[in-house]
N, C-alpha and C positions, 0 to 999 in steps of 0.2 A: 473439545480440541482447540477452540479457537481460543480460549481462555489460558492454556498452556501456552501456547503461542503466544500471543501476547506477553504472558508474564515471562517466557525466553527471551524476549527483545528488550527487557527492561533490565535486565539480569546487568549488572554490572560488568565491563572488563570483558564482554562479548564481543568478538570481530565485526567488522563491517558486514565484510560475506555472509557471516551468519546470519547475523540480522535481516540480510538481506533474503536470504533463503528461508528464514521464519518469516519475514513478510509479505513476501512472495507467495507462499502457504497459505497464511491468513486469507491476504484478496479471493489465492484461487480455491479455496473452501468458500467464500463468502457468496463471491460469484459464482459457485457451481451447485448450486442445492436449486435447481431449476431442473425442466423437461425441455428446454428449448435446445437442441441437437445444432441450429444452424445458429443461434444466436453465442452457445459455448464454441463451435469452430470461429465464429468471428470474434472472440475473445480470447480465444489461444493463438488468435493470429497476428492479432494486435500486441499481445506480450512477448510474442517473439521478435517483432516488430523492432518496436520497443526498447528491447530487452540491451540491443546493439549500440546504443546512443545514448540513453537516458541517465548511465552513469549510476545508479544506484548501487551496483558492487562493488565500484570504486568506493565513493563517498558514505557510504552508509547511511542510515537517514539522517536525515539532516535535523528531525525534532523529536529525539526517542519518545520522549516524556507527552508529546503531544502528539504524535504518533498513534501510540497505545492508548493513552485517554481518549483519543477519537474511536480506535478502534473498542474499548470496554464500550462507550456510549454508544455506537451501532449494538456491541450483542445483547448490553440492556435495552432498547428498543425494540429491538425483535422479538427478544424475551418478554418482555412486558406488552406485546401484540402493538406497537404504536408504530404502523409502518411507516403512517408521514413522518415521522422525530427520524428516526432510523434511517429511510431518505434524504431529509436535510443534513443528518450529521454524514454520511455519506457522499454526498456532492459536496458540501465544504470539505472534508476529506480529500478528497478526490482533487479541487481546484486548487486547495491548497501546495497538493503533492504536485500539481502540474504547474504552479509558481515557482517550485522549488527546484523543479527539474531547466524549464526555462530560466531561471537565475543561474544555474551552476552553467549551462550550456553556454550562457553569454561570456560566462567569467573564463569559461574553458578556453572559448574563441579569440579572447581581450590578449590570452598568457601565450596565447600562439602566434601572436601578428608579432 
């Protein structure tokens, strides 16, 4: 599933929304293949959180292309058993996306003053 995913985000002439709702999928399959009960509510609380500010439905992502080649690189890692690679490409993922969210928010604030 996450492979399909993926390749809907790369799909040409797809909406932002969409995109955003296939990558929304992606994470919350990525991060839900766990037993931790209190560690998935503190992650669905946080994407609700989130979800209000961060502007991803608006904007779309902001690097389809490196997006999805982040995310192919995590599900080869996992696939290939190498959890530290899949870790690392996962936290640069991850900071990366939280760069992007922090740059759009400042630009947001710049267009409002």
């Amino acid at each position: 599933r996450l492979d399909e995913l993926n390749r809907g985000m790369e799909e040409s002439g797809v909406a932002a929304a969409s995109r955003y709702s296939l990558d929304s999928e992606f994470h919350q399959i990525l991060a839900g293949t766990h037993d931790n009960a209190s560690l998935q509510q503190e992650l669905d609380r946080l994407r609700r959180m989130v979800r209000g500010y961060d502007g991803a439905w608006e904007r779309g992502l902001a690097d389809v292309r490196g997006s999805c080649a982040a995310h192919a690189a995590i599900v080869e890692a996992i696939r290939g058993g190498d959890i530290l690679l899949a870790e690392r490409t996962l936290s640069q993922h991850w900071v990366e996306g939280t760069d992007v969210v922090c740059e759009w928010l400042k630009r947001r604030e710049g267009e409002s003053k």
